[in-house]
FILUM-331002 format. One record per residue: residue in one letter; x, y, z of N, C-alpha, C, O in turn. Coordinates in Angstrom, 2 decimals. Layout:
N
ATOM   code        nX        nY        nZ       caX       caY       caZ        cX        cY        cZ        oX        oY        oZ
ATOM      a         X         Y         Z         X         Y         Z         X         Y         Z         X         Y         Z
...
END
This chain:
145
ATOM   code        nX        nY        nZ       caX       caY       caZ        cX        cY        cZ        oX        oY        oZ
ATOM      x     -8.77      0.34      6.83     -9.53     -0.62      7.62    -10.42      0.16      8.58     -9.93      0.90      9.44
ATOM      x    -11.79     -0.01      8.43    -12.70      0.26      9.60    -12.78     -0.82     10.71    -12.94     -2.02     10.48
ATOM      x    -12.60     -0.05     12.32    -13.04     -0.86     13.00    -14.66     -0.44     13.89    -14.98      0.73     14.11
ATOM      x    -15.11     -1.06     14.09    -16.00     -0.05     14.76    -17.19     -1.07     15.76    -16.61     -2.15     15.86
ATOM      x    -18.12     -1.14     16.28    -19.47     -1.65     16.77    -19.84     -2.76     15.93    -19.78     -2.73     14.70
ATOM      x    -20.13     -3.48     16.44    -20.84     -4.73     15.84    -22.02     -3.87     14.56    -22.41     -2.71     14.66
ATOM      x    -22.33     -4.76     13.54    -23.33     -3.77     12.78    -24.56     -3.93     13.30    -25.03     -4.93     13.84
ATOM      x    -25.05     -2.85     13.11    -26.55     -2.16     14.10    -27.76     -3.35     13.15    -27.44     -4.16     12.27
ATOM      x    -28.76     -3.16     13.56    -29.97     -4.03     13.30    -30.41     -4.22     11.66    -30.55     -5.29     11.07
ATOM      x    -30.54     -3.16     11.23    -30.70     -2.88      9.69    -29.90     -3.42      8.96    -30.28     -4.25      8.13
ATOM      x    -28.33     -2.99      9.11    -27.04     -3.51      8.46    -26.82     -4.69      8.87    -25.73     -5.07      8.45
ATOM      x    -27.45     -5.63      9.63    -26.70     -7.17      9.75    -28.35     -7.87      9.28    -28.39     -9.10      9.18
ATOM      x    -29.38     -7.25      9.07    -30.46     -8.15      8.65    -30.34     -7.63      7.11    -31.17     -8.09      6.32
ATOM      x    -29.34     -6.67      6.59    -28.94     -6.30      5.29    -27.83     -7.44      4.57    -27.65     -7.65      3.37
ATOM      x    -27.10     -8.12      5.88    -25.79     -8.74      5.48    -24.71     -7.58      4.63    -23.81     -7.78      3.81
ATOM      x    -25.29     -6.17      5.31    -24.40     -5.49      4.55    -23.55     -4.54      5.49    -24.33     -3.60      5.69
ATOM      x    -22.45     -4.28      6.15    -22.03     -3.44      7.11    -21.94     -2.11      6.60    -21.78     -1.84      5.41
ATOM      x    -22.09     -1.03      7.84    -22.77      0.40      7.62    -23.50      0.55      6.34    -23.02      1.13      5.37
ATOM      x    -24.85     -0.08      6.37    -25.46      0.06      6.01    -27.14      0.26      6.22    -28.18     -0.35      5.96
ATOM      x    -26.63      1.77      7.01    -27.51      1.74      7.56    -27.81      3.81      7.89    -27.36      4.54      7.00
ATOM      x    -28.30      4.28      8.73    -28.24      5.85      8.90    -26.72      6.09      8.83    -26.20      6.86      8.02
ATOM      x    -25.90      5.20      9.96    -24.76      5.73     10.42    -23.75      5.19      9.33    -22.58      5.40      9.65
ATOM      x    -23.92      4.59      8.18    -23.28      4.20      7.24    -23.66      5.51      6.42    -22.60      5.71      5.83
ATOM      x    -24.54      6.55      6.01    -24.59      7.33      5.46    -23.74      8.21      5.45    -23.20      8.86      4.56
ATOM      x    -23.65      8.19      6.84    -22.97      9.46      7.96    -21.41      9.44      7.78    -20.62     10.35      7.54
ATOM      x    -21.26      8.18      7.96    -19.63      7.33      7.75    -19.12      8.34      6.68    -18.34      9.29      6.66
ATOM      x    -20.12      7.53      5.59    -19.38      7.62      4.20    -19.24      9.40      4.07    -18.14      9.95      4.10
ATOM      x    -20.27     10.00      3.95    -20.02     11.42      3.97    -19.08     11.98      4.68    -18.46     12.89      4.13
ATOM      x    -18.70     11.60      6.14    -17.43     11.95      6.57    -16.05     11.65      5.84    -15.08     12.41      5.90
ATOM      x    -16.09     10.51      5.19    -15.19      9.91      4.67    -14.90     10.23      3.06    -14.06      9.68      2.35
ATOM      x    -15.86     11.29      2.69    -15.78     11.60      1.03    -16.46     11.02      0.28    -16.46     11.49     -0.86
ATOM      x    -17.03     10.19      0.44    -16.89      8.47     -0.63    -18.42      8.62     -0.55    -19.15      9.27      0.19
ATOM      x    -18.74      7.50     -1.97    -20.41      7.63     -2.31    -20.51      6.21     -1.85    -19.62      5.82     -1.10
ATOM      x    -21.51      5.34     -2.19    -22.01      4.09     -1.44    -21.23      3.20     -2.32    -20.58      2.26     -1.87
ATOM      x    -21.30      3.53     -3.63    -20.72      2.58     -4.54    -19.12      2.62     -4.35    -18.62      1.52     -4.62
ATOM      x    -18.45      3.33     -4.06    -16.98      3.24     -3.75    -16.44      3.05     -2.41    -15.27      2.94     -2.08
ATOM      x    -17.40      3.03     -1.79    -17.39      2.68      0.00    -17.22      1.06     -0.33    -16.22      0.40     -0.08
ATOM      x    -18.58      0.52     -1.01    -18.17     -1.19     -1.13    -17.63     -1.79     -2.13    -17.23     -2.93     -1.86
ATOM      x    -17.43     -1.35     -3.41    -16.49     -1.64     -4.25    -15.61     -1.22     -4.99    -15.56     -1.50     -6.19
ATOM      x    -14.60     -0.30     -4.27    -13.71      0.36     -4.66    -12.21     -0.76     -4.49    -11.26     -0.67     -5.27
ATOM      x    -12.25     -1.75     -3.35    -11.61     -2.46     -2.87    -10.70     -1.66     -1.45    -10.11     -2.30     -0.57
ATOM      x    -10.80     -0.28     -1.53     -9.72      0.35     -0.42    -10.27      0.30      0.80     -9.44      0.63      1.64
ATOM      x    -11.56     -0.03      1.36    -11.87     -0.02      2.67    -12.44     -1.32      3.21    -13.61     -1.60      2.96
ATOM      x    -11.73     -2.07      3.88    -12.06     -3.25      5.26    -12.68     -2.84      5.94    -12.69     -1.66      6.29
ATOM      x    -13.68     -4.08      6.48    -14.22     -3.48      8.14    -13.91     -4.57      8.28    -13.66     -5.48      7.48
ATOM      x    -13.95     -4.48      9.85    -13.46     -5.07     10.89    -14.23     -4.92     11.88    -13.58     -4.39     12.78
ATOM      x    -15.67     -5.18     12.31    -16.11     -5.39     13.35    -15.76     -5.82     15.17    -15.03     -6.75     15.51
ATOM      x    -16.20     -5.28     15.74    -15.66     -6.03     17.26    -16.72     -6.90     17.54    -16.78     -7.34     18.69
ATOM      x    -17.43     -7.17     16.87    -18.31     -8.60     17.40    -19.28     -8.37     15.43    -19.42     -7.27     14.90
ATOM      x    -19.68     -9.53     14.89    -19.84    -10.11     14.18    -21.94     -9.67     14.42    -22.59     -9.79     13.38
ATOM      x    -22.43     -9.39     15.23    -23.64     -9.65     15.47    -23.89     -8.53     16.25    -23.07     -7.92     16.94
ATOM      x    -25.41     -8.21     16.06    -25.72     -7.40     17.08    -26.07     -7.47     18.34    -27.01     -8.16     18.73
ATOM      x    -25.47     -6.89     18.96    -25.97     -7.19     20.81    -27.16     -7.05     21.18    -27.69     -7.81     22.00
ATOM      x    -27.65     -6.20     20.71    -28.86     -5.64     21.40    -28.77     -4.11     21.89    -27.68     -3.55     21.99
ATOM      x    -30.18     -3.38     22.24    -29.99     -2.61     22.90    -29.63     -2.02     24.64    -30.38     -2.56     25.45
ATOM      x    -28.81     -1.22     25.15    -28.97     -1.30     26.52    -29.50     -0.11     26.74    -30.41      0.09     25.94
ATOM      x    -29.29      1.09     27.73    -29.66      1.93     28.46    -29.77      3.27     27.65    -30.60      4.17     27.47
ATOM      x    -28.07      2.81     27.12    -27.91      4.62     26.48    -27.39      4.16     25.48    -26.30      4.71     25.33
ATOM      x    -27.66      3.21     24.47    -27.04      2.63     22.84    -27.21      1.45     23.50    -27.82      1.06     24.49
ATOM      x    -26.25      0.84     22.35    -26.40     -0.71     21.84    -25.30     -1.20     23.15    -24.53     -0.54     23.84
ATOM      x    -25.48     -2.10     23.13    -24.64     -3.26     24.51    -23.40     -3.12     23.53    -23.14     -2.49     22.51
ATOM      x    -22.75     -4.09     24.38    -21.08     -3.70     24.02    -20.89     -5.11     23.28    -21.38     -6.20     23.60
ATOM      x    -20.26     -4.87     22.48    -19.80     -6.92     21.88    -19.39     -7.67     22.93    -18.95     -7.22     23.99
ATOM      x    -19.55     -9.12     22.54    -19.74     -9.78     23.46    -17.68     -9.79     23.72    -16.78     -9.45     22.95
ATOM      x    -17.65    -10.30     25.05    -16.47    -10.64     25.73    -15.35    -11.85     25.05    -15.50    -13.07     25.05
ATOM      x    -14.11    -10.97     24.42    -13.18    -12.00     23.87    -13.10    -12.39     22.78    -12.31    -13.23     22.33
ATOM      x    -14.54    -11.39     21.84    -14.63    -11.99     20.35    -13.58    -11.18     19.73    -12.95    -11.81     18.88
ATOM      x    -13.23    -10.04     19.89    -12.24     -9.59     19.07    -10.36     -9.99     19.44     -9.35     -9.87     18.73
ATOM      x    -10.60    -10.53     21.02     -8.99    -10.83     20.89     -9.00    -12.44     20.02     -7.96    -13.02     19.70
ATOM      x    -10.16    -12.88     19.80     -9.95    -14.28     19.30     -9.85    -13.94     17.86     -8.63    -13.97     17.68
ATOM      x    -10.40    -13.62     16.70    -10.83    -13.29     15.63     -9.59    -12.09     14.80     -8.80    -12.31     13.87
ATOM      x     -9.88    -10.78     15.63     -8.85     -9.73     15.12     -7.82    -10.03     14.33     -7.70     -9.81     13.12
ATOM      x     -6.92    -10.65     15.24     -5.47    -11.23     14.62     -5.68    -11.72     13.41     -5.41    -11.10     12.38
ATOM      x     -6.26    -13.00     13.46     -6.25    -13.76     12.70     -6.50    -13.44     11.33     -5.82    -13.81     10.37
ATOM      x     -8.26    -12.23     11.26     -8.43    -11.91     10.09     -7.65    -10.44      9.63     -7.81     -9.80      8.58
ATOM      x     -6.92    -10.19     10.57     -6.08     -9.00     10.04     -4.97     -9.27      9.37     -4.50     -8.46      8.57
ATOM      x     -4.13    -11.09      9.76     -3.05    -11.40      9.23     -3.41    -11.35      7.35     -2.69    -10.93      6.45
ATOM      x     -4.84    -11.97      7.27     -5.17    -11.51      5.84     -5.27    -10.25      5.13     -5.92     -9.95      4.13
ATOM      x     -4.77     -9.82      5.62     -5.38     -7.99      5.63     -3.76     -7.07      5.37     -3.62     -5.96      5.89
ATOM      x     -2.74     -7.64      4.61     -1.33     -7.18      4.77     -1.42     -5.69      4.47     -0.64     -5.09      5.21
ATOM      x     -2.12     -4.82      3.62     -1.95     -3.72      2.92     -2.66     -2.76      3.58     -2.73     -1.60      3.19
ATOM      x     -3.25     -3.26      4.72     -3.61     -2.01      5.53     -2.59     -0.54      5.73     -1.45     -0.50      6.19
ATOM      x     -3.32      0.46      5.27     -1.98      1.94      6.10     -2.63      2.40      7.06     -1.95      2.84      7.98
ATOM      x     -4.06      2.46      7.19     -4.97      3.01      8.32     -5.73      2.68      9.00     -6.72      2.53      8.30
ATOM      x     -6.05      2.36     10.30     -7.48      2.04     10.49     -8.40      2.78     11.27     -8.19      2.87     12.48
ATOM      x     -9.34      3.31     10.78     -9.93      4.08     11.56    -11.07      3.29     12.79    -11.91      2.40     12.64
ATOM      x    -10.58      4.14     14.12    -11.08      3.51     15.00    -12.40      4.22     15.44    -12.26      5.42     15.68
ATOM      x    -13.85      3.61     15.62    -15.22      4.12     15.17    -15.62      3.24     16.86    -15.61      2.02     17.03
ATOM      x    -16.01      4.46     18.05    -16.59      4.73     19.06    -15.27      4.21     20.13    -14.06      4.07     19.95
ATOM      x    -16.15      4.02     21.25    -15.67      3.38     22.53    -14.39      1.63     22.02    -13.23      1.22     21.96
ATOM      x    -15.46      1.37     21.84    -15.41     -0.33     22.31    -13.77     -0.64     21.43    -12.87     -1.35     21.87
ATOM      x    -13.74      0.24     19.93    -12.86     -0.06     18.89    -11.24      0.82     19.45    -10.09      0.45     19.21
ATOM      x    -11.70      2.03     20.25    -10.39      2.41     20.81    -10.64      1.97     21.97    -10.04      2.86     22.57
ATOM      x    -10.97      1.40     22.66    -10.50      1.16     24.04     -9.57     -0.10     23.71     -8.50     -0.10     24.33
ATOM      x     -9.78     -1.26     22.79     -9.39     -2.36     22.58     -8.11     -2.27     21.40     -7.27     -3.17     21.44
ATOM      x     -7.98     -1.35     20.53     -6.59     -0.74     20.12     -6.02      0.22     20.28     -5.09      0.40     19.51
ATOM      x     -6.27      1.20     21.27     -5.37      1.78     21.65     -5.50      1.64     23.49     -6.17      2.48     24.10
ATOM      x     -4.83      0.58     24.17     -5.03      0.11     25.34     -4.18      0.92     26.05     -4.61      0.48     27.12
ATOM      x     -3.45      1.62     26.36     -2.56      2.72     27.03     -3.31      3.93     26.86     -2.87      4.64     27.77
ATOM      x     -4.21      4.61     26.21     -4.88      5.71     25.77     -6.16      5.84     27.47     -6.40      4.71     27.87
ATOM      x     -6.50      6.38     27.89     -7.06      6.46     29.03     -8.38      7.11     28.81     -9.46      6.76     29.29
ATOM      x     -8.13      8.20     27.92     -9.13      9.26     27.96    -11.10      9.09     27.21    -11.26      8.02     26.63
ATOM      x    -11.79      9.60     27.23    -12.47      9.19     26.45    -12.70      9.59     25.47    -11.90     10.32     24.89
ATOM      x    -14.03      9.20     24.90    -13.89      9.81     23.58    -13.84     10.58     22.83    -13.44     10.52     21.67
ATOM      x    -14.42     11.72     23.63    -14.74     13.10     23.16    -12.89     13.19     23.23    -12.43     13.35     22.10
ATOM      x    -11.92     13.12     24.23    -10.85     13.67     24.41     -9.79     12.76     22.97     -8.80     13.18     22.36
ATOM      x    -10.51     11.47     22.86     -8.92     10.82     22.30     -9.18     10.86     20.88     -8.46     10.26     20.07
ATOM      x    -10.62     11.83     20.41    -10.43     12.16     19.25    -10.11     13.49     19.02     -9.44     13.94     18.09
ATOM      x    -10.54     14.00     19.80     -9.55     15.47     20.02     -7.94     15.53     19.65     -7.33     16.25     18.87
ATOM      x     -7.54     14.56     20.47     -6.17     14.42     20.17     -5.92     13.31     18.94     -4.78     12.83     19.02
ATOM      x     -6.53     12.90     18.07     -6.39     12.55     17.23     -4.84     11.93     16.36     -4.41     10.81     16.07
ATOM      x     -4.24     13.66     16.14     -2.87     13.02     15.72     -2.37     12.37     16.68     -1.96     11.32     16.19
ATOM      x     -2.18     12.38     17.72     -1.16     11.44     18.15     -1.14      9.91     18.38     -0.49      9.23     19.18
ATOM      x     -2.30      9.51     17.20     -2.31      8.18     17.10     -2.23      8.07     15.34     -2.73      7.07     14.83
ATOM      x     -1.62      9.07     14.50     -1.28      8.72     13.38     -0.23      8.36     12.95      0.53      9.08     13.59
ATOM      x      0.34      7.80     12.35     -0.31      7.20     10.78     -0.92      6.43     10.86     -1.68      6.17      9.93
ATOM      x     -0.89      5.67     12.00     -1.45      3.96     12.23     -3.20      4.33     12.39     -3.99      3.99     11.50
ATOM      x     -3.57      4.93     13.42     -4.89      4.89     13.60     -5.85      6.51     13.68     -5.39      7.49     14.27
ATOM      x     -6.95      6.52     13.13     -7.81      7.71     13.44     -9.05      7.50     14.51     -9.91      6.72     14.10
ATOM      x     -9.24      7.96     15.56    -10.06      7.80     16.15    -11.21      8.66     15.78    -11.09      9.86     15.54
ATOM      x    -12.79      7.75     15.71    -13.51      9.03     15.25    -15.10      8.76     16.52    -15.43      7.84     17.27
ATOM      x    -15.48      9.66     16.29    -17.15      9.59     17.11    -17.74      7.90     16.37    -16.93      7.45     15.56
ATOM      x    -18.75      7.21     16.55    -20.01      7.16     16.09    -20.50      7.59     15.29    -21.30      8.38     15.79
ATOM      x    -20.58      7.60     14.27    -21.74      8.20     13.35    -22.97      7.85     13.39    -23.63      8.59     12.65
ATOM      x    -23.61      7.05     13.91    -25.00      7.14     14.54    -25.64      8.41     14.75    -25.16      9.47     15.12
ATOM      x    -26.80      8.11     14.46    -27.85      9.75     14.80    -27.65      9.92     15.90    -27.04     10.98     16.01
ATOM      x    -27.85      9.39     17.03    -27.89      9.31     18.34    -26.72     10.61     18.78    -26.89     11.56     19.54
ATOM      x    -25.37     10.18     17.87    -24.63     11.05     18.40    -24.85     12.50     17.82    -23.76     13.04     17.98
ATOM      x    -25.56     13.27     17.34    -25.78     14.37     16.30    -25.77     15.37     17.47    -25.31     16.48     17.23
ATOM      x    -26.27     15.06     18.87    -25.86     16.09     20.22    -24.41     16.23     20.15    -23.76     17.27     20.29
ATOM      x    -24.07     15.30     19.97    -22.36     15.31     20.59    -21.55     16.46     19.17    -20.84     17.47     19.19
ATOM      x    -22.25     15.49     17.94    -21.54     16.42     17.27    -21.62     17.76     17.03    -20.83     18.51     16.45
ATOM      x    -23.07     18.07     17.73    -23.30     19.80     17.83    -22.53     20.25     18.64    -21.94     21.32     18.46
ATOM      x    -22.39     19.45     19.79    -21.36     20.36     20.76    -20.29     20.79     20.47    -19.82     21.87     20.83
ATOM      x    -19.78     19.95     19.76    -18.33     19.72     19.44    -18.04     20.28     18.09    -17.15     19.53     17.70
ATOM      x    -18.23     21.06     17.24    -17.94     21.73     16.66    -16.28     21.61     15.49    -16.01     21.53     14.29
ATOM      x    -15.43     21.67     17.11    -14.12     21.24     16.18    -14.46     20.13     15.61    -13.94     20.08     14.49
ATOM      x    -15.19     19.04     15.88    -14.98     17.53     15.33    -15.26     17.71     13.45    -14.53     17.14     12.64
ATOM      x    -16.34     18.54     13.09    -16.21     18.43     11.77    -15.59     19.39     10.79    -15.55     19.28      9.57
ATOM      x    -14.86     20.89     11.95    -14.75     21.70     11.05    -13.11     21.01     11.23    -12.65     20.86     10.09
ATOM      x    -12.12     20.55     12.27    -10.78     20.09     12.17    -11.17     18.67     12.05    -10.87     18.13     10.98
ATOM      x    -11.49     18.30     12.51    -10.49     16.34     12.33    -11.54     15.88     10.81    -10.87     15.14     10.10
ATOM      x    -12.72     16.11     10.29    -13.05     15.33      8.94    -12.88     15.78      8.05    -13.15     15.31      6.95
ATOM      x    -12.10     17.36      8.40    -11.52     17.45      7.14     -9.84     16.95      6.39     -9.08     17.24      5.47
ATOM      x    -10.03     15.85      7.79     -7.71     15.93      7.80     -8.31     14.62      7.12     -7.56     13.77      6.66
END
């Protein structure tokens, strides 16, 4: 199961999620070609808001307030065979892993200690391509686990 950002502008006027730069980015982190990303049957998304927000200052606005404690549950109870879900920026770990404090650069750092259940990862957005230069460990340890 992916959770991640509402889908960006391209991918929701696509009706298609990550489908878009950072859906490229995804999938290449993730192994997988486009055609087995959407019909392989092994990967869910799970959005935190259904729509795009808009842009704010420094990225996209945050989903709107309360859509994922209303929604989540419900469409996850359909969802029995989940083993993983990978959690994709801010908004998706702050809201499942609520005891976790740190940010993001740090709580994907520490990574294992939210497995088997969850992987925390960057953004794959271009935007972030600074972050991932800095950060170095992020693609030579955690995309290759």
């Amino acid at each position: 199961n992916i959770v991640g950002q509402a889908p960006g502008l391209k991918a929701e006027q696509s009706r298609l999620y990550w489908n878009d730069k950072s859906g490229e980015r995804l999938r290449e982190w993730l192994g997988v070609d486009y055609d087995y990303f959407y019909n392989s049957g092994m990967f869910s998304v799970l959005p935190m808001d259904f729509y795009y927000p808009g842009k704010g200052k420094s990225g996209d606005l945050p989903p709107r307030q309360g859509f994922a404690e209303r929604w989540h549950s419900m469409i996850l109870g359909h969802l029995p065979n989940i083993q993983l879900t990978i959690l994709i920026g801010q908004y998706a770990q702050k809201y499942y892993l609520p005891e976790n404090k740190d940010n993001v650069t740090n709580t994907v750092k520490n990574y294992r200690q939210f497995l088997p259940h969850f992987m925390p990862l960057v953004h794959p957005s271009p935007r972030n391509q600074l972050w991932v230069t800095k950060n170095p460990w992020f693609e030579e340890q955690v995309i290759p686990e």
